[in-house]
LUMDRENVEX-556568 format. One record per residue (C-alpha): x, y, z; residue in three letters. Coordinates in steps of 0.25 Angstrom, whole numbers, plus 2048, in hexadecimal, padded with zeros to 3 digits. Layout:
<recs>
XYZALA
...
</recs>
This chain:
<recs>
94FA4663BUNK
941A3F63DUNK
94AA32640UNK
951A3964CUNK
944A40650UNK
93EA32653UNK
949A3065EUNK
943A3A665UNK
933A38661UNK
931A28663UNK
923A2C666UNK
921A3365AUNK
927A28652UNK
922A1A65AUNK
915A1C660UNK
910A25655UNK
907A1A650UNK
900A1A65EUNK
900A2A660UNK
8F3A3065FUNK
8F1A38652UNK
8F3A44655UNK
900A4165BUNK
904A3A64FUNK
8FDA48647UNK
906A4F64EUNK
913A4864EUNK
912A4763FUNK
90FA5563DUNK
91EA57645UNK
928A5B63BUNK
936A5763BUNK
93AA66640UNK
930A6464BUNK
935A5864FUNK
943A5A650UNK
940A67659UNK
938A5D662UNK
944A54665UNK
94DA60667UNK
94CA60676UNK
952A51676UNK
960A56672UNK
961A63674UNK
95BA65684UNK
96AA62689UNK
970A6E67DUNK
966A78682UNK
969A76692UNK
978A7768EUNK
977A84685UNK
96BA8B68BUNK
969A8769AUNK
977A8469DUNK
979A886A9UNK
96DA8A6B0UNK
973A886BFUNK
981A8A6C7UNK
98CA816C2UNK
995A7B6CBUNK
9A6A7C6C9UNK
9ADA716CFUNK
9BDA766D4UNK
9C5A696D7UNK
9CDA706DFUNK
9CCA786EDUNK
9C9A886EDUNK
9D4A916EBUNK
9DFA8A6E2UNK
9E0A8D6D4UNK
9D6A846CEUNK
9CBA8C6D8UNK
9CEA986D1UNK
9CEA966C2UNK
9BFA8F6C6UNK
9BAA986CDUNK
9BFAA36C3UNK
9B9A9E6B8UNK
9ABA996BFUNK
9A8AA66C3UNK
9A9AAA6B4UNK
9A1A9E6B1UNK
995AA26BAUNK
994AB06B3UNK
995AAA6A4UNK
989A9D6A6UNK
982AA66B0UNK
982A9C6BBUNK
989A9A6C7UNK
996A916C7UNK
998A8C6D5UNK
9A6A886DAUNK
9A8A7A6DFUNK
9B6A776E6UNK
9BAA676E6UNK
9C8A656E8UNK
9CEA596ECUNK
9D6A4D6E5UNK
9DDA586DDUNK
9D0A5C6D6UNK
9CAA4D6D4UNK
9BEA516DDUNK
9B9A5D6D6UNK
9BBA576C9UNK
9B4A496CDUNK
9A9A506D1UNK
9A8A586C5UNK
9A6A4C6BDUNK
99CA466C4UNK
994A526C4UNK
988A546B9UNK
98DA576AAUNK
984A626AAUNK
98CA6F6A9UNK
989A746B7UNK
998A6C6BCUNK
9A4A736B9UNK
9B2A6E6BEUNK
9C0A766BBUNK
9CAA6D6B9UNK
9DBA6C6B8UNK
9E6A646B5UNK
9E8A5F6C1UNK
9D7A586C1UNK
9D6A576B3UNK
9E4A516AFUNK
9EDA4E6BCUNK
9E3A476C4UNK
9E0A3E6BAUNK
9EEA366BCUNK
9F0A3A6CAUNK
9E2A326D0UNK
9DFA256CBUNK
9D2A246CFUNK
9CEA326CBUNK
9BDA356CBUNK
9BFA3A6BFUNK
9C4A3A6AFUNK
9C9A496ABUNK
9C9A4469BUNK
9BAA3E69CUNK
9B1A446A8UNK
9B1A526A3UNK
9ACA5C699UNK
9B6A69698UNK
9B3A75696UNK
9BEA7D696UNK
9CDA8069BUNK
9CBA8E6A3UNK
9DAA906AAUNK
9E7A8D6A7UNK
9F4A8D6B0UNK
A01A8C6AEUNK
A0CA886BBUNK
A18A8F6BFUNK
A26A886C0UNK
A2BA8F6CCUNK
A39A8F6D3UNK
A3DA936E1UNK
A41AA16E2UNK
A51A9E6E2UNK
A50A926D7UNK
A5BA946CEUNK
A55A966C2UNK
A4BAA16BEUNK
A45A9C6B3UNK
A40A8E6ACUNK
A4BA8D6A2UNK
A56A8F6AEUNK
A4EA846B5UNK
A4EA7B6AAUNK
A5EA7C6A9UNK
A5FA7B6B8UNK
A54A6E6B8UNK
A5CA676ACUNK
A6BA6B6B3UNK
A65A646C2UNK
A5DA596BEUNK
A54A566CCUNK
A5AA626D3UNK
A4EA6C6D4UNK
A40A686DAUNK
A31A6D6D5UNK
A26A6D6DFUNK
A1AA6B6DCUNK
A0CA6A6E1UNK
A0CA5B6E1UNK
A0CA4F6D9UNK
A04A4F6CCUNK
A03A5D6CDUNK
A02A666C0UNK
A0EA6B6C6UNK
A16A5D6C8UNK
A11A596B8UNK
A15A686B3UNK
A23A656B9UNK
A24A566B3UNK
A21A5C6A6UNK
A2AA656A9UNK
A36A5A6ACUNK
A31A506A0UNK
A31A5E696UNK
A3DA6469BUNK
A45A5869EUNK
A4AA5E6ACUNK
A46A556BBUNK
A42A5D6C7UNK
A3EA586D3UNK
A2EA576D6UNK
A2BA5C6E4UNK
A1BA5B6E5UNK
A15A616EFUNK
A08A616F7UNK
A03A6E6EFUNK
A07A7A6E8UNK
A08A836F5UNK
A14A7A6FCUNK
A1BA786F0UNK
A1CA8A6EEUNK
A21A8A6FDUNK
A29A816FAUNK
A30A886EEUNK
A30A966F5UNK
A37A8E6FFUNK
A41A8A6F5UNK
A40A7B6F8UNK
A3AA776E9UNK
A41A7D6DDUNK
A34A7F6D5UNK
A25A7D6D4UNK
A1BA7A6CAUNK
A0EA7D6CFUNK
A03A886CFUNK
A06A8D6DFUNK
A12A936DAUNK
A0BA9D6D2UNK
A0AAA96DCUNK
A18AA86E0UNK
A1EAA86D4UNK
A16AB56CEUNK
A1BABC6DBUNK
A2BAB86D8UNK
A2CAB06E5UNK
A30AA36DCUNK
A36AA36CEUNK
A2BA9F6C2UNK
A33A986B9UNK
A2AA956AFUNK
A1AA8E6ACUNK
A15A826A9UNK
A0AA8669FUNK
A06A94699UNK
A0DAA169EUNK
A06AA86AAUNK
9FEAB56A6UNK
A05AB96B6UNK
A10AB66B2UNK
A14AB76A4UNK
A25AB96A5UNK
A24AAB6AAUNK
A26AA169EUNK
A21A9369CUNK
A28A8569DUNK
A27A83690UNK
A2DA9168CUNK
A38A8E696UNK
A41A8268EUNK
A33A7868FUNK
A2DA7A682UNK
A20A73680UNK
A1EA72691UNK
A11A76695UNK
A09A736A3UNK
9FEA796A9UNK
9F2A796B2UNK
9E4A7C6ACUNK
9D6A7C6B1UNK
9C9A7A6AAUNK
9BBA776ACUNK
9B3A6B6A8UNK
9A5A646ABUNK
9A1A576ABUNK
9A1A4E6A0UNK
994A4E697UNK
991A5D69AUNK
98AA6268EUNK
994A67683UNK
98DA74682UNK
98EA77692UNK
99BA74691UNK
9A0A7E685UNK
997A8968AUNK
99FA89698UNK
9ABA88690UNK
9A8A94688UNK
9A5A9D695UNK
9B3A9869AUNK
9B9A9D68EUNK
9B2AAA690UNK
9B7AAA69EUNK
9C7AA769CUNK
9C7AB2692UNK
9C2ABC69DUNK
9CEAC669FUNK
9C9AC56AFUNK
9CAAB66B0UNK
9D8AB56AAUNK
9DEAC06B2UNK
9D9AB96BEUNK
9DEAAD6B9UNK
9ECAB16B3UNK
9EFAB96C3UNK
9EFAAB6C9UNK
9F7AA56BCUNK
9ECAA06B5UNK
9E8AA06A7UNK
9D8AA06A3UNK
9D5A98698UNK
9CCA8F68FUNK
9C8A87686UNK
9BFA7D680UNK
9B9A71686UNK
9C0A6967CUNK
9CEA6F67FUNK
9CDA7068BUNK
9C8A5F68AUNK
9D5A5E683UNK
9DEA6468BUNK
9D8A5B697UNK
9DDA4F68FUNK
9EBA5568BUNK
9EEA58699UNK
9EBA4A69FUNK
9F5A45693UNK
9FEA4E697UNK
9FFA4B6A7UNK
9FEA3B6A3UNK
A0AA3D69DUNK
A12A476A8UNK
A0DA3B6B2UNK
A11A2F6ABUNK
A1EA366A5UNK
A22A3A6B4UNK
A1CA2F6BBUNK
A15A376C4UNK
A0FA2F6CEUNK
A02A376D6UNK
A01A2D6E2UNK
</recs>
């Protein structure tokens, strides 16, 4: 203990000789208990800010995205729970551009405080990793997670008079007409266009890639009947309301709905591909900022109100762990590298 104390005393312990005697009385009259509670403030200042001050002004929650889309509501949704739970305001800070590189840049760069919050997707946190070589950023090292919040699986829809009226048909179809039926998409590199060469690699079928400029001329395009099917989130509405056949989803089933099975239900076994949002701070936030936002999100996706609002749009509320959530970062980029490599998806 006293050898240790030392570090932190070198004028106890070096320039004694020269101190006055009653400095020197009264340093020797120190005992080793005393002594340790002096140095305390040297290790644990940072620990007693994080638990007991943290936070003590607005936080900021950078969107990577415009206003409106899906991404801007799962955020919002949960910040305005965040707010309430720390007792601070949590202010909403649009970025978008460079499919989400912006935001996300920026949240990096921002201080490792705590008071710098980004949600993030697969689309910045996995996809964008592969599809800009000079990315600003490194999803695996410039980031401390804190906790998945929302899950979301995509429907595999057909145009209103496709001839099959359910996944399994489809699959029989595809394999019967190798290259005959077309998939829209809301572009290259989209989660839509790797669920669908996942799909082709998993299920041994070929279907033609359409990608399109977004999700909303890719639906009017299958209303229209010129695409067979779609992958993509746009399609959502549409199908919940019968106007186009939901044959079956990517991921989890959808609480909205539930008679609709999954891929991997559906003659895929083992198929699995979704879209997921979370949120991070910067790297080197203190560890204990970082579980105690963690733990007010898992209080907040267990809220009955939250996940209504959620599962009405398609989505699932959820959470985890920092360290799950770190890992399922890792997973999913493993994942995508090899759909890209595998289907020689070129992004230029």
């Amino acid at each position: 203990m006293s050898h240790s104390i030392e570090k932190f005393l070198p004028i106890a312990t070096t320039n004694s000789q020269c101190a006055p005697s009653g400095r020197r009385t009264f340093l020797h009259g120190l005992t080793a208990s005393s002594l340790a509670a002096a140095t305390l403030p040297f290790w644990a200042t940072t620990k007693a800010r994080a638990q007991g001050l943290f936070p003590n002004r607005p936080l900021k929650l950078i969107v990577p995205y415009p206003p409106g889309g899906n991404t801007d509501l799962v955020a919002r949704l949960f910040a305005v729970q965040l707010a309430t739970a720390l007792g601070q305001p949590v202010i909403v800070d649009n970025r978008g551009g460079a499919a989400g590189s912006i935001g996300i840049s920026a949240a990096a760069k921002s201080p490792a405080d705590g008071y710098t919050i980004v949600i993030g997707d697969v689309g910045s946190l996995v996809v964008n990793r592969f599809a800009q070589p000079n990315l600003a950023y490194d999803p695996l090292k410039d980031f401390a997670p804190i906790s998945l919040i929302a899950t979301v699986s995509i429907v595999v829809t057909a145009r209103p008079d496709f001839p099959a009226n359910t996944f399994v048909e489809f699959l029989a179809l595809a394999r019967a007409n190798p290259g005959k039926y077309t998939c829209a998409t809301a572009g290259t590199g989209t989660i839509g266009h790797l669920s669908l060469e996942s799909l082709m690699s998993m299920a041994n079928i070929q279907v033609r890639h359409v990608p399109y400029k977004g999700g909303a001329p890719a639906l009017t395009d299958l209303l229209g009947g010129h695409v067979d099917l779609m992958i993509d989130g746009a399609a959502f509405s549409q199908a919940r309301a019968g106007k186009i056949k939901a044959l079956a989803v990517t991921g989890d089933r959808i609480g909205a709905m539930p008679n609709v099975p999954t891929i991997a239900e559906s003659g895929v076994p083992g198929y699995r591909f979704s879209n997921f949002w979370g949120y991070l701070m910067p790297a080197g936030t203190p560890k204990e900022i970082v579980e105690r936002v963690a733990v007010e999100i898992q209080r907040i996706s267990a809220q009955p109100a939250v996940r209504k609002q959620l599962a009405d749009s398609g989505i699932t509320a959820t959470s985890s762990s920092p360290q799950v959530f770190s890992t399922l970062i890792r997973s999913e980029n493993e994942k995508v590298e090899g759909i890209i490599k595998s289907a020689k998806i070129s992004f230029q």
